[in-house]
N, C-alpha and C positions, 0 to 999 in steps of 0.2 A: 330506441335504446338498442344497443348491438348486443349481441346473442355473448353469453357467457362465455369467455377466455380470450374474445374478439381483442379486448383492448388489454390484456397481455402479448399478446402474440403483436401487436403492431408497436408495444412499448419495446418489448424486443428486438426487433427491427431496427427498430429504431437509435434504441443502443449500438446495434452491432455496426451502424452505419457509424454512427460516431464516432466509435472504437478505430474500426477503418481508415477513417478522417483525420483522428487522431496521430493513429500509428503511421498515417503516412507522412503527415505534417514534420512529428519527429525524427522522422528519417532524413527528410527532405533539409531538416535544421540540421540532423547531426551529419548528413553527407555533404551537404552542398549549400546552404544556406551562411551568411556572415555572422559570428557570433551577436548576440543581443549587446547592446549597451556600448560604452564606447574602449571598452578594453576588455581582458579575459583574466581574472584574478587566478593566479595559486598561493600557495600557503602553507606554514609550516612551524615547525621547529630545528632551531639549532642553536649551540655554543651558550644555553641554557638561556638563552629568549627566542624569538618570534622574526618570522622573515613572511614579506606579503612580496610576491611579481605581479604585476598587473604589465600584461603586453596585447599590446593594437596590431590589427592586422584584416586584410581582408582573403585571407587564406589557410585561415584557423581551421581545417579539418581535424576530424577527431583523432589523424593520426600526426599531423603535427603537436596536437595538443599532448598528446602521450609524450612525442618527442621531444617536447620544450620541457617539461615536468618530469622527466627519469635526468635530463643535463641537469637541471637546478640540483637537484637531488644529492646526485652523481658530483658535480662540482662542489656544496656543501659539506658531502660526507670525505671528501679528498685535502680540503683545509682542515676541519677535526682532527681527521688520522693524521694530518702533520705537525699539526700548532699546538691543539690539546695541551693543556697542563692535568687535566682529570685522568683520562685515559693513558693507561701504565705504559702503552706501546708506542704511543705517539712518541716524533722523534724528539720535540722538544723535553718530555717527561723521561725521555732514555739521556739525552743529556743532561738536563738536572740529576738524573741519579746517577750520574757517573762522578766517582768520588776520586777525579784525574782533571791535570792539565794539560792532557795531550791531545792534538786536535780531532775534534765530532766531524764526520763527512754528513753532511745538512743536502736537502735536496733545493734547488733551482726555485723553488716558491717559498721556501722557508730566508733562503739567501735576499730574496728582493723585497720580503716583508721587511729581515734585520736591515740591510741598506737604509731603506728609507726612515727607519728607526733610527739607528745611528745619527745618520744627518741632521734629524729635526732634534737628537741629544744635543747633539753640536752646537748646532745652531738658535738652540733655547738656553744653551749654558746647562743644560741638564734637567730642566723642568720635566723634560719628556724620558724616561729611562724604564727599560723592560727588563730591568733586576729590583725592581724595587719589590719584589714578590713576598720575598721575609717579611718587610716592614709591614705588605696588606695582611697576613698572614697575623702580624704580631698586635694589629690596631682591629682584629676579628673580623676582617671583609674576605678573609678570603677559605678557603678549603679545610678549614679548622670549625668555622664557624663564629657566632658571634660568640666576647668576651665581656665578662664583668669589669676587670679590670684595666686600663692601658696601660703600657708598657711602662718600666720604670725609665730612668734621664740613661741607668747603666744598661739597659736591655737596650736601648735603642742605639746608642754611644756602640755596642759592641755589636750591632745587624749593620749597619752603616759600614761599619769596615767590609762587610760582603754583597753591599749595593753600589754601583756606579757603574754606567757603561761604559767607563773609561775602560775596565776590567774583563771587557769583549774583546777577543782580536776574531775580527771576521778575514777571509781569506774569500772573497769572491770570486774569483778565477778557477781556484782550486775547489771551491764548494767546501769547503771545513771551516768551523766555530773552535776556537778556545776559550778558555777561565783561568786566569788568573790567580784565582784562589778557588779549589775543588768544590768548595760551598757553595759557590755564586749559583742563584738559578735565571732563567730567560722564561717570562710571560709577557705573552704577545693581545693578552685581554684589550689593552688602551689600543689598539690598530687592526685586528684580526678581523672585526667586523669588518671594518672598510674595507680591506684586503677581499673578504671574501664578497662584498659587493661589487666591487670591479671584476673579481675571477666570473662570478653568475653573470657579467654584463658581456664580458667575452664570451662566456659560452653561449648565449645566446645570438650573439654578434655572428659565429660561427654557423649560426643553424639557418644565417640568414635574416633574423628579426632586427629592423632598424627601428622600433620603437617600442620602449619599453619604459616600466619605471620600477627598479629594483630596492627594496629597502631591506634591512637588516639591525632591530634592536633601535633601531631610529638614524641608521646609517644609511643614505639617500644615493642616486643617482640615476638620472631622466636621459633618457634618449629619443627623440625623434616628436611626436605626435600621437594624441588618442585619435580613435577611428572618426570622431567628432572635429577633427582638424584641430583643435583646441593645445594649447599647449600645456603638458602636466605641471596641476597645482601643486607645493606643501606650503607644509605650518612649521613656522617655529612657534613651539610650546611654551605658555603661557611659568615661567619657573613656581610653581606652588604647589603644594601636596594634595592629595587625593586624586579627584577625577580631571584628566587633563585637559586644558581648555587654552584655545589659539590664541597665540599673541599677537604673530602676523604671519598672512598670507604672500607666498611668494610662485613667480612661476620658473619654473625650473627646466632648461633646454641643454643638452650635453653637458650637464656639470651634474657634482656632484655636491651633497653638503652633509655635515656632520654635526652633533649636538654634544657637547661636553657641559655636565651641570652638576650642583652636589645635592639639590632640592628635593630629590627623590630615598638615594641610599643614606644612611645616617643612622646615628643611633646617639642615645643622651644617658650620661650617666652624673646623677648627684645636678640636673640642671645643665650642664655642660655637654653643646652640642659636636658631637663628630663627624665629621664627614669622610664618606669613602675614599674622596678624593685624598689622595699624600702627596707631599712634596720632596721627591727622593731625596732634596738635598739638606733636609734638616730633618727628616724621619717621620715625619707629623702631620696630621691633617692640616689641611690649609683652612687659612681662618678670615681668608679675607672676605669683601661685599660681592664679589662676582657671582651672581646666580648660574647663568650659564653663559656659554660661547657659540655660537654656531661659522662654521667656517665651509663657504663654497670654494671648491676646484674642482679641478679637469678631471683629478684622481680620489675618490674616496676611501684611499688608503692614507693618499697626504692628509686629504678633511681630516680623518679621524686624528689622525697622530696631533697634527697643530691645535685641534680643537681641546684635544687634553693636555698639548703643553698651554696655551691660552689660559685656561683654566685654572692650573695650575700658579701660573705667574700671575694671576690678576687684573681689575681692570685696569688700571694704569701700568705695569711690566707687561701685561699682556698685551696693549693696545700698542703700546711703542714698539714691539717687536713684530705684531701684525702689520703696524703700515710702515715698517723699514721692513719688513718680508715681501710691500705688495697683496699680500693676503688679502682678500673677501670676509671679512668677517664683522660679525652683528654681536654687542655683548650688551648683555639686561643685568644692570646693576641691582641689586637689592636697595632700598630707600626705605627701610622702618616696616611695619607691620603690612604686608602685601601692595607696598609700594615698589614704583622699579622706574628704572631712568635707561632709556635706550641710548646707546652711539654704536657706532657705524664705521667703517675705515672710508676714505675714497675709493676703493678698490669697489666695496661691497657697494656705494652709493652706485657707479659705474654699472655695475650690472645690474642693480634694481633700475636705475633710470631705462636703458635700454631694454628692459622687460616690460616696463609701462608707455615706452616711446610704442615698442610695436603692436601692443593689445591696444595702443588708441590707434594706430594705423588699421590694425587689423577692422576695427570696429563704423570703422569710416568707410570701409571696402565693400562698396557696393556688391551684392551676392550676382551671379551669374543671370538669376530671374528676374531683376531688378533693372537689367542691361538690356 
């Protein structure tokens, strides 16, 4: 039997060697060693939801890690202070308060977000328009809060006269925004996400990182490879309330994809269900079967915009403008009590087929050890 304090004294020891073990192990991981797992997750908040990066690499040191996490940051807080409708000093919320039609000088990221807005106004007949602000405002989705009441046939008759982005004149060249009528205001809500996932994929793109997977609010875009070779999965989500659950799996290589749905926001008054979703050109929530849209591109600033003019138009005006646009897009029709009917453009069949052509190549590819 060992003489009293013997086997304290060697528990201790013992410990201190581990500690040692320990301390050196972490340093060895946090100096030099390849992050665990097959990507490096950051996370956050912005534009009042949720942004996750997950970026591969095998030169993740803890001062790159620092450095990739102050740009996401840094990039985030730089679309806010410009686009914001909340925030009193953003430049969009300085031009809505300007009670003139004389031209706003807009800065270079504000000008390429309204561009690509414009265009897909245009080009949807106006399904897509970033004045419809009043009308969210007046149907309780937006900065007021929710309402008991909707609008009457003459409230809305008389907001309507101050929505259409016919009522923009942008000046790209010059960098200045006009209004047509001093009321009109500009929210950039339906695109901004995407916007600001392409801006974080730049800034990353910058620092070096060719793989990444950048999401925002459920606005997507993949670059490159996990540190697993593997090419990054998503979901398009199952359209139903409560807890979210997949409807399909996709894998996703330099594109980008966007979810437009009304499944989620909503509110019922007297039985009568409302959706977030409006259609600027009649004032009103849209009432059609489309549950959601999801739309791949190059750009997840285009995804977003087309995915909520889609939306908007439905699944039949939606779909005919998707495959005379070319578009990538997947739309889940509603079909009765938690029933749903998938279709697809050519566009989007094209790039699923080619995503499964190469995961059955890939998988047939004899490994290095095998050779």
């Amino acid at each position: 039997m060992p003489p009293p304090g013997a086997l304290n004294r060697r528990t201790q020891a013992l410990l201190l060697v581990g500690v040692v073990l320990l301390a050196g192990f972490s340093v060895y991981r946090l100096y030099f060693a390849q992050p665990p797992g097959p990507y490096t997750v950051y996370s956050g908040a912005t534009m009042g939801t949720t942004w996750n990066v997950k970026v591969a690499g095998d030169d993740l040191g803890p001062n790159a890690m620092r450095a990739i996490g102050a740009a996401i940051e840094e990039t985030l807080d730089d679309v806010v202070g410009r686009m914001s409708t909340w925030e009193e000093n953003s430049e969009l919320s300085r031009f809505n308060a300007m009670e003139s039609t004389a031209p706003f000088s807009i800065s270079p990221p504000v000008v390429e977000v309204l561009e690509v807005a414009q265009q897909v106004s245009r080009r949807s007949q106006g399904a897509f328009d970033v004045t419809v602000g009043p009308l969210v405002d007046a149907w309780g989705f937006g900065s007021q809060g929710p309402t008991r009441t909707p609008p009457s046939e003459a409230a809305i008759g008389l907001l309507l006269q101050r929505v259409g982005y016919r009522g923009l004149k942008l000046d790209s060249a010059a960098s200045r925004l006009e209004k047509i009528d001093p009321r009109m205001q500009v929210d950039v809500s339906a695109i901004a996400k995407g916007y600001g996932v392409d801006r974080v994929a730049g800034a990353l793109a910058a620092l070096g990182r060719r793989d990444y997977l950048v999401e925002i609010g459920g606005e997507l875009l993949a670059r490159g490879r996990r540190n697993d070779g593997r090419v990054w999965r998503v979901a398009i989500e199952r359209p139903t309330e409560g807890i979210g659950t997949v409807h399909r799996v996709l894998e996703l290589q330099d594109r980008a994809m966007a979810t437009s749905g009304d499944y989620r926001n909503y509110y019922e008054i007297d039985g009568r269900r409302f959706s977030h979703t409006l259609d600027p050109r009649s004032g009103r929530p849209i009432t059609h079967s489309l549950a959601s849209v999801s739309v791949i591109h190059e750009s997840a600033t285009w995804a977003d915009a087309w995915a909520t003019a889609l939306n908007v138009l439905g699944p039949e005006a939606g779909y005919a403008l998707a495959d005379a646009e070319g578009l990538a897009a997947y739309f889940i029709v509603g079909q009765g009590p938690e029933g749903f009917e998938s279709r697809w453009t050519p566009a989007f069949e094209a790039l699923a087929s080619a995503s499964e052509s190469t995961r059955e190549l890939e998988s047939k590819t004899p490994s290095p050890e095998a050779e």
